[in-house]
PLY file of the C-alpha trace (Angstrom):
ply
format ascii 1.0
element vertex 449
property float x
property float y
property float z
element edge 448
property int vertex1
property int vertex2
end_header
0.00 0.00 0.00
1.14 3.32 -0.72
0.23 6.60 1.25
1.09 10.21 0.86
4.27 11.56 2.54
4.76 15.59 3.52
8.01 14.75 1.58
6.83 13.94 -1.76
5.99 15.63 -4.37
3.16 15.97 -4.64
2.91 12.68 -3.26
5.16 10.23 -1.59
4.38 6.46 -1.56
5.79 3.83 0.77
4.47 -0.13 1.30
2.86 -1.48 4.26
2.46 -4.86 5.32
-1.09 -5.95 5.91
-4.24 -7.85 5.76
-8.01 -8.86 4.49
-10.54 -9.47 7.21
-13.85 -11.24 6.44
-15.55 -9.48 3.89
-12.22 -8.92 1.85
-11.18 -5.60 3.50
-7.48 -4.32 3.58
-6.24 -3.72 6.96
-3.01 -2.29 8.03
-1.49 0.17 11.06
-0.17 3.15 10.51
2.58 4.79 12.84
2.31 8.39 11.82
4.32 11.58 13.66
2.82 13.78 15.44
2.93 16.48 12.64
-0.72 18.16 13.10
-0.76 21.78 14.94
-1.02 21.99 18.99
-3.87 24.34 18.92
-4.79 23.62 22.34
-0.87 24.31 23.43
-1.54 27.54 21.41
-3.79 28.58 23.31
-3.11 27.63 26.61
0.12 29.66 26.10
-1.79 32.63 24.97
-3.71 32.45 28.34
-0.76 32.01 30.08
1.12 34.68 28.57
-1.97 37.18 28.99
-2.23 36.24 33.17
1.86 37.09 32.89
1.69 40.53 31.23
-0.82 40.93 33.70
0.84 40.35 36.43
3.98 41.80 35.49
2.45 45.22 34.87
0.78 44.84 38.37
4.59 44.24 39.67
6.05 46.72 37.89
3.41 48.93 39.26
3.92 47.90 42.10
7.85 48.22 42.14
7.57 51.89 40.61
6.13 53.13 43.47
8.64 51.85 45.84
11.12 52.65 43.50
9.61 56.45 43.25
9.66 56.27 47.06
12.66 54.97 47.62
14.53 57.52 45.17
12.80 60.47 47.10
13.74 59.02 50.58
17.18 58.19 48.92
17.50 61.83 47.69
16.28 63.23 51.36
18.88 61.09 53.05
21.82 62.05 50.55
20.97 65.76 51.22
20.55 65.43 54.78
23.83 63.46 54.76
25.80 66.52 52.86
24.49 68.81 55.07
26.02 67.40 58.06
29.73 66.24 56.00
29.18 70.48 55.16
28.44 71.29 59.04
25.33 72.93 57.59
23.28 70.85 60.50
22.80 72.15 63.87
23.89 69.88 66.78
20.48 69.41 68.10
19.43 67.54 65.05
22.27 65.65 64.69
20.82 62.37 65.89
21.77 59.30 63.59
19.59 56.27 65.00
16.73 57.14 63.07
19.10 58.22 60.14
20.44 54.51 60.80
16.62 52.98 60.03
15.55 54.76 57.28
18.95 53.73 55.21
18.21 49.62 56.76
14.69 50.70 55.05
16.19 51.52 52.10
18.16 48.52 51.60
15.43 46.26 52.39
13.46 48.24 49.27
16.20 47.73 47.24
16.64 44.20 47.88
12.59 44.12 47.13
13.71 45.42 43.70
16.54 43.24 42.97
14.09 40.42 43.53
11.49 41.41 41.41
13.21 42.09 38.64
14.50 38.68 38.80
17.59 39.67 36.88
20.50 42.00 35.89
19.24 45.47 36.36
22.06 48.51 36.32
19.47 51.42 37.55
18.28 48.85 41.01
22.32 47.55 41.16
23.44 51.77 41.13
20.68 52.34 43.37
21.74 49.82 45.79
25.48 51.17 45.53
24.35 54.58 46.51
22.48 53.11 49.63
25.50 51.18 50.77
27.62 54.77 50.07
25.18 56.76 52.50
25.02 53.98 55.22
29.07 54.05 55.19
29.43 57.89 55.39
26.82 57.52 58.13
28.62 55.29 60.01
32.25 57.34 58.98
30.48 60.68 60.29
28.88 58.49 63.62
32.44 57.16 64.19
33.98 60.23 64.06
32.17 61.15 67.31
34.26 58.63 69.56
37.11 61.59 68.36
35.63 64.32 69.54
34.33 65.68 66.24
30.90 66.47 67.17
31.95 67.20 71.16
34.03 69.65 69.59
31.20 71.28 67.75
28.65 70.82 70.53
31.00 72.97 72.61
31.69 75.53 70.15
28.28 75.84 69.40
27.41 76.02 73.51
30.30 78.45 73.67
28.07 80.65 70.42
25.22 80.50 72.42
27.13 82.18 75.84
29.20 84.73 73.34
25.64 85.84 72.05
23.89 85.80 75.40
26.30 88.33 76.68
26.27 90.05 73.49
23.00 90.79 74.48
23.42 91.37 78.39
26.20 93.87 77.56
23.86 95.34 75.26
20.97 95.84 78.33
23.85 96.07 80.45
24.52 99.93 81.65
27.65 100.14 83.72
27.34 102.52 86.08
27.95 106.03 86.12
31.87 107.04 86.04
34.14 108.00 89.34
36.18 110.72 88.33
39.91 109.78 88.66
41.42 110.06 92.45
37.72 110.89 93.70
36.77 108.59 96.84
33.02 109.53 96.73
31.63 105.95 96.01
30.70 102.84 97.73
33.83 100.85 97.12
34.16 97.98 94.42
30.88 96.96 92.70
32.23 95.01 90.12
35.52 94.23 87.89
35.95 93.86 83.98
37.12 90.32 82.23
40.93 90.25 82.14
42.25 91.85 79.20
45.81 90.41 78.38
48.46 92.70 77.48
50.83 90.20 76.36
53.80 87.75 77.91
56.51 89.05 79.67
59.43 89.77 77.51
61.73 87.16 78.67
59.31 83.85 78.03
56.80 81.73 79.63
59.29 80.31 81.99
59.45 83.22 84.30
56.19 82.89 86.10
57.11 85.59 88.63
57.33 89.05 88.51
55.52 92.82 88.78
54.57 95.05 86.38
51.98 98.43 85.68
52.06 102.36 85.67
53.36 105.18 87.97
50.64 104.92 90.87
51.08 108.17 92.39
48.03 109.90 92.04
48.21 112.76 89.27
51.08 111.55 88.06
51.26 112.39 84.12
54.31 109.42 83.33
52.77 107.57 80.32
55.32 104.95 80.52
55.40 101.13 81.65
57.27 99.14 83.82
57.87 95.32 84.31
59.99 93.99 86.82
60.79 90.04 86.63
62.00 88.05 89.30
64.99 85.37 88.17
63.56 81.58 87.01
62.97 79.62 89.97
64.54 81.87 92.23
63.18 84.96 94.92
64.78 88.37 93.65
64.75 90.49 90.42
68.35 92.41 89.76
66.23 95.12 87.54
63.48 97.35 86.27
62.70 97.40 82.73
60.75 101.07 81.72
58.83 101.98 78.18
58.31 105.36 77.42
54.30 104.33 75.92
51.63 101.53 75.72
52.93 101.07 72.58
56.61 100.33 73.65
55.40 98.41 75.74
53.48 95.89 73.48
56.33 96.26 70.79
58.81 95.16 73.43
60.21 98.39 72.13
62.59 100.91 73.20
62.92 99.23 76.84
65.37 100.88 79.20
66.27 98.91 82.14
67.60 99.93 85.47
69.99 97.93 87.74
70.04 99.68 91.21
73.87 98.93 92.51
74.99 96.65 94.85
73.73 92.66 95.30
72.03 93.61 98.96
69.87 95.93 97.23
68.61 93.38 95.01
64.28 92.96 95.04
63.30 89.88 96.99
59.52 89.12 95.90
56.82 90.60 93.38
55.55 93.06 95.76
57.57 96.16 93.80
55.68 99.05 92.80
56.82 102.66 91.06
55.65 105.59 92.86
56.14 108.70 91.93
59.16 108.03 89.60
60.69 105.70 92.45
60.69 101.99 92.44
60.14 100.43 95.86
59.92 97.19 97.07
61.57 94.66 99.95
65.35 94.57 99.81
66.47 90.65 99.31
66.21 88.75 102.64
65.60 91.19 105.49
63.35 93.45 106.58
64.83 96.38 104.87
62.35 98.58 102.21
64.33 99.68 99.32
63.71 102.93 97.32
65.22 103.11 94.32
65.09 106.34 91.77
64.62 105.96 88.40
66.12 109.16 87.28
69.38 109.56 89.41
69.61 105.57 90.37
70.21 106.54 93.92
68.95 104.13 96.51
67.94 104.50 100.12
67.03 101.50 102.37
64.86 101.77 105.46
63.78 99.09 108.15
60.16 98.36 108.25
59.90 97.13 112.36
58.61 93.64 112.90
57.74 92.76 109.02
58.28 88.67 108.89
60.43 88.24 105.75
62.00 85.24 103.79
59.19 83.83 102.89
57.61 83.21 105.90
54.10 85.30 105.53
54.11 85.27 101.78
50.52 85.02 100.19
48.99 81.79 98.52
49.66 82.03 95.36
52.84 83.70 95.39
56.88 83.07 97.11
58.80 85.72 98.97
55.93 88.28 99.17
55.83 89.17 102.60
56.08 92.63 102.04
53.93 93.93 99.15
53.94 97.18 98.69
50.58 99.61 97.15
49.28 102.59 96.43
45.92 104.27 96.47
44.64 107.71 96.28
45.25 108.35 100.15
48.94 107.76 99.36
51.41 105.11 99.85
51.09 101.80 101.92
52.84 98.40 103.18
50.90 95.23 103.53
52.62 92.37 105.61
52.60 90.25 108.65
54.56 89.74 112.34
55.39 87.03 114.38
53.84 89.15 117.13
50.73 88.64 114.56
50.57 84.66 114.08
50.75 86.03 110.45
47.62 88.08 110.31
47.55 91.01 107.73
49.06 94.31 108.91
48.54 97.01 107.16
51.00 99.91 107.56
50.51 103.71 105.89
53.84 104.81 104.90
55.95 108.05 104.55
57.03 107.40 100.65
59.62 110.32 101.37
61.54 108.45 104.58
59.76 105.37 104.36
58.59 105.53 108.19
55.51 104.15 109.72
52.65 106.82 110.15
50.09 104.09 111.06
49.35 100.93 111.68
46.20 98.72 111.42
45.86 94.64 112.47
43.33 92.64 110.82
41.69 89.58 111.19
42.59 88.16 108.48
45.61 85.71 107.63
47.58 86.61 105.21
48.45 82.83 103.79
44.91 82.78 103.63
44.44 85.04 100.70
46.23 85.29 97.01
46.59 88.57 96.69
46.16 92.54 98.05
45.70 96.04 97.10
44.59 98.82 98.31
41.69 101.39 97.50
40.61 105.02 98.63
41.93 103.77 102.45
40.26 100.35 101.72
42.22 96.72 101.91
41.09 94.24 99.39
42.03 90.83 99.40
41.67 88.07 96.92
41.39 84.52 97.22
41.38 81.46 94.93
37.89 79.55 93.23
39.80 77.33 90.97
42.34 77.97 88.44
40.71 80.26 86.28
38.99 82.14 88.72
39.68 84.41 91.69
37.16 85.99 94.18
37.95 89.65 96.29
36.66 88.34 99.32
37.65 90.42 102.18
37.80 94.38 102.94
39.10 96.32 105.65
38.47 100.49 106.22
41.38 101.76 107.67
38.36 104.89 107.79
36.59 102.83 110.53
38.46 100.14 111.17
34.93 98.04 109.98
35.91 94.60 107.91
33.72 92.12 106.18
33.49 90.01 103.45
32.17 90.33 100.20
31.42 88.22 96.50
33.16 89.92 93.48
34.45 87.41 90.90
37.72 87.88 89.01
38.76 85.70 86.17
42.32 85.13 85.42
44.28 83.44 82.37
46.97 81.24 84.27
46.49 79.36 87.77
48.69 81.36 90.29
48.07 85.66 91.17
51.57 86.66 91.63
51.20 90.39 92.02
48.18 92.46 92.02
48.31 96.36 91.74
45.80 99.19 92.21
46.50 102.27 90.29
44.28 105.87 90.75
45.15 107.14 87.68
43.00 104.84 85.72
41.21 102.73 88.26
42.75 99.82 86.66
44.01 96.73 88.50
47.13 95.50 86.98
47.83 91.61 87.47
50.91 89.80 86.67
49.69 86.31 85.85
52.02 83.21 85.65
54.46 85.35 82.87
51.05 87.33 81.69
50.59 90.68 82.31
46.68 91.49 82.79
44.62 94.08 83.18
41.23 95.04 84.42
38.82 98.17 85.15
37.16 98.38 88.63
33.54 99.60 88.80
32.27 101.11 92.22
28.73 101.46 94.05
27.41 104.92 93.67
27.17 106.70 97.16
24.36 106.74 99.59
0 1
1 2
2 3
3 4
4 5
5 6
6 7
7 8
8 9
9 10
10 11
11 12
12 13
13 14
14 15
15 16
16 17
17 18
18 19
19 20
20 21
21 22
22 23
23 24
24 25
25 26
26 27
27 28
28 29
29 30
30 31
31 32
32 33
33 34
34 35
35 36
36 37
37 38
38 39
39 40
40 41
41 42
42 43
43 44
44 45
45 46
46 47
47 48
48 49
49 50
50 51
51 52
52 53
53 54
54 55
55 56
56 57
57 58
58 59
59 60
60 61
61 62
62 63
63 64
64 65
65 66
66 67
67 68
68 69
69 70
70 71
71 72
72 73
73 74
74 75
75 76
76 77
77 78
78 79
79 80
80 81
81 82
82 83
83 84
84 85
85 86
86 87
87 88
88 89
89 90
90 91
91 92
92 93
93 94
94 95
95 96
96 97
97 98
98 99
99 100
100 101
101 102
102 103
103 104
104 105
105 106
106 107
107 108
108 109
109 110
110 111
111 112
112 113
113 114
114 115
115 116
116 117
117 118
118 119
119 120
120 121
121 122
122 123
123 124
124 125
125 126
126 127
127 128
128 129
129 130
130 131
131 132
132 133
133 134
134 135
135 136
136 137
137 138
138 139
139 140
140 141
141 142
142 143
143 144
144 145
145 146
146 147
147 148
148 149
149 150
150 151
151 152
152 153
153 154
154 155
155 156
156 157
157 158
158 159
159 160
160 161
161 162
162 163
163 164
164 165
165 166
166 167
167 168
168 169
169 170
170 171
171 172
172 173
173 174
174 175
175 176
176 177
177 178
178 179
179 180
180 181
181 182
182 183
183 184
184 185
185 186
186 187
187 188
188 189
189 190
190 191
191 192
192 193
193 194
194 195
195 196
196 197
197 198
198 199
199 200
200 201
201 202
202 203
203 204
204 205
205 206
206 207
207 208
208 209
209 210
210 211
211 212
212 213
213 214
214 215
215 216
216 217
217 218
218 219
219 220
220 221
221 222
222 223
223 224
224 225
225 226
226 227
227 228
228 229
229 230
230 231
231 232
232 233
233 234
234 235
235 236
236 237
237 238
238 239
239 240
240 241
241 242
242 243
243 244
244 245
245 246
246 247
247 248
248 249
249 250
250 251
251 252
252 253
253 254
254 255
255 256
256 257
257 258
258 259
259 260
260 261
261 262
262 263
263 264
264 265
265 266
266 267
267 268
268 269
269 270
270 271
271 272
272 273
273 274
274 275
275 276
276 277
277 278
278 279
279 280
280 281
281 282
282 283
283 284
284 285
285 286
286 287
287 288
288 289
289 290
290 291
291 292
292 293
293 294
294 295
295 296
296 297
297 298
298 299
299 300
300 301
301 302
302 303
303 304
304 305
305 306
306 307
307 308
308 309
309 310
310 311
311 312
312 313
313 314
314 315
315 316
316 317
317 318
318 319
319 320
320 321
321 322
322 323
323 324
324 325
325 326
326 327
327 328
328 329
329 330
330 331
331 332
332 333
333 334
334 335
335 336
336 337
337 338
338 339
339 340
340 341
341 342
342 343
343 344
344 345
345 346
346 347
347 348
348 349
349 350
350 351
351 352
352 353
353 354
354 355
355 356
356 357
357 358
358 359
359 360
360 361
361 362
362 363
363 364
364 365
365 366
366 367
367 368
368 369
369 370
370 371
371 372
372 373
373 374
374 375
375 376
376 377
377 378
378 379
379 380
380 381
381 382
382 383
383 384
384 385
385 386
386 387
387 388
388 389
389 390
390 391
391 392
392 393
393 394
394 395
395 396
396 397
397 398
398 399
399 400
400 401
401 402
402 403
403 404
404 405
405 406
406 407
407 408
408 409
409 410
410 411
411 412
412 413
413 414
414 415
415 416
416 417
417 418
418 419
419 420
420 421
421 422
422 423
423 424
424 425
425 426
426 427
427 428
428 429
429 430
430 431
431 432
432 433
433 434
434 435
435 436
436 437
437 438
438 439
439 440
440 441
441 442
442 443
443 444
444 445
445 446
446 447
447 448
């Protein structure tokens, strides 16, 4: 038997075994291929390809929106991120745990996307790149913190807020009417300024020790400067540098220094002070005053009866000052102790032509006790330590009255350790020497009653 094959043309034959039934019929099988058309495949696939498309565009739907969402919170974070690597953020909004959540957010999303795209995908794997990049400069900027960055900042921005809060005291802040110069109608000391440095002493850091300011006698008209330094490590100064201006003196220019003759007329302590043209202060290791002249360099010594010396009644804060010499508008003064006085302040007015004792006052105060004197319009002041950037004038004593008390005025200082401390009328200015610093101030005083 021959049937038709797809391969002939137009017909292909090929024989068949077989064989007749009953009624003389042919009968054979046939093993054909499976050649016809898979409609039904055809359209199952067309089904499944519609429920697909489908589905992907409800996906993709789907993933735009996160992906929309997660761009805008990726875009918030990266600005928010340059802000702080700029310092554009304040410090009270610098908090990175819930900076820390929204980037673990943002990875999960992105991992969401690299799922459902179920392949390669360059925009989700740069998106994912730039999540990892924020959560590392997070981390970089939060690590940074264990060093100090942000204390740093925290404090500078504190220290902002304090420099504008006085900035606007000061500016409600009226000081109280003026004293005129040498004038003793007033209250006695209100208040004091903040330290304003003139600079280190000329020879270095090292020498800690040491006396410096303006003629004190009252009306005197000497612009020039003086700084006396006591040796490194040691109790006495050999001389008495002078500048004819401020500005010398800043300049470290045109300095004269003065030697007064003779190595027992050498200054033992920072208790010097000019008056009237004259240095005086305590002669090296006795009980002597020495008054040396800055214009003829002649010297004069005089005892001062029963002053402890050699650094037995010094102050606090300061060696070989048992005799400290001041000045006021009532003239010229000694403040020191006795053995007679267990080392309680005396206070002694003083001739400043002979150097002899017109009066004498005993307080109740000890003198180790405090860092520091000087003396105002008749009045002792006394200073005392708060820590070591701070001082406080504690204690007063009227020589008017003989009245004493104590009283609350702070005093801020640059370096640990008062080491001389000098009233002067001329400009109501306190003049500190401060560890090698010298450091000035203006006094303010209570109007009178």
């Amino acid at each position: 038997m021959r049937s038709p094959s797809w391969g002939d043309s137009p017909w292909y034959t090929s024989t068949f075994s077989g064989s007749l039934d009953n009624n003389g019929i042919c009968q054979c099988a046939v093993r054909l291929p499976d050649s016809t058309f898979p409609a039904n495949h055809l359209e199952a696939l067309q089904e499944a390809n519609h429920n697909l498309s489908v589905s992907f565009q409800e996906q993709l739907s789907k993933v735009r929106g996160e992906w929309a969402s997660g761009l805008e919170q990726l875009d918030n974070l990266t600005r928010r991120v340059r802000v702080i690597e700029m310092g554009g953020l304040s410090l009270m909004e610098l908090n990175f745990e819930p900076m820390k959540v929204e980037i673990k957010e943002m990875e999960s999303i992105v991992q969401e996307l690299k799922t459902s795209f179920r392949g390669s995908s360059a925009v989700v794997e740069t998106l994912f790149e730039e999540v990892q990049n924020i959560s590392t400069m997070a981390n970089q900027l939060e690590s940074y913190d264990k060093n100090n960055v942000l204390v740093v900042r925290r404090d500078m921005a504190s220290l902002r807020r304090r420099l504008e809060d006085c900035q606007q005291v000061e500016k409600s802040f009226s000081p109280p009417p003026r004293i005129d110069f040498g004038s003793c109608q007033h209250g006695g000391i209100e208040n004091i300024s903040k330290p304003f440095v003139v600079q280190l002493n000329w020879r270095g850091f090292n020498f800690k020790a040491g006396g410096w300011g303006r003629d004190s006698f009252y009306g005197s008209t000497e612009q020039k400067y003086w700084v006396s330094i006591l040796e490194q490590g040691s109790s006495y100064f050999t001389s008495v540098r002078l500048y004819p201006s401020y500005d010398d003196l800043v300049l470290y220019r045109n300095p004269v220094d003065k030697t007064p003759a003779g190595s027992s007329n050498r200054g033992y302590g920072s208790g010097m002070i000019v008056f009237n043209d004259i240095l005086y202060y305590n002669c090296q290791a006795s009980q002597y005053l020495c008054k040396f002249n800055l214009s003829s360099n002649a010297i004069e010594r005089q005892l001062l009866p029963n002053a402890a010396y050699n650094n037995r009644f010094s102050y606090a804060s300061s060696l070989y000052q048992d005799i400290d010499l001041a000045a006021d508008e009532y003239g010229f003064w000694a403040i020191y102790s006795t053995e007679k006085d267990e080392g309680k302040i005396v206070l002694s007015k003083l001739n400043a032509t002979s150097l002899a004792v017109e009066k004498t006052w005993l307080t109740s105060q000890y003198k180790l006790g405090v860092t520091n004197a000087f003396m105002v319009c008749g009045v002792l002041y006394a200073t005392r330590t708060l820590n070591t950037r701070a001082e406080e004038i504690f204690y007063m004593f009227d020589t008017a009255t003989g009245n004493e008390g104590h009283m609350k005025v702070p005093l801020d200082k640059m370096m640990e350790n008062v080491q001389s401390l000098s009233y002067n009328p001329n400009d109501h200015k306190l003049y500190m020497y401060n560890d090698g610093y010298m450091v000035n101030y203006d006094l303010f005083f209570k109007q009178p009653k």
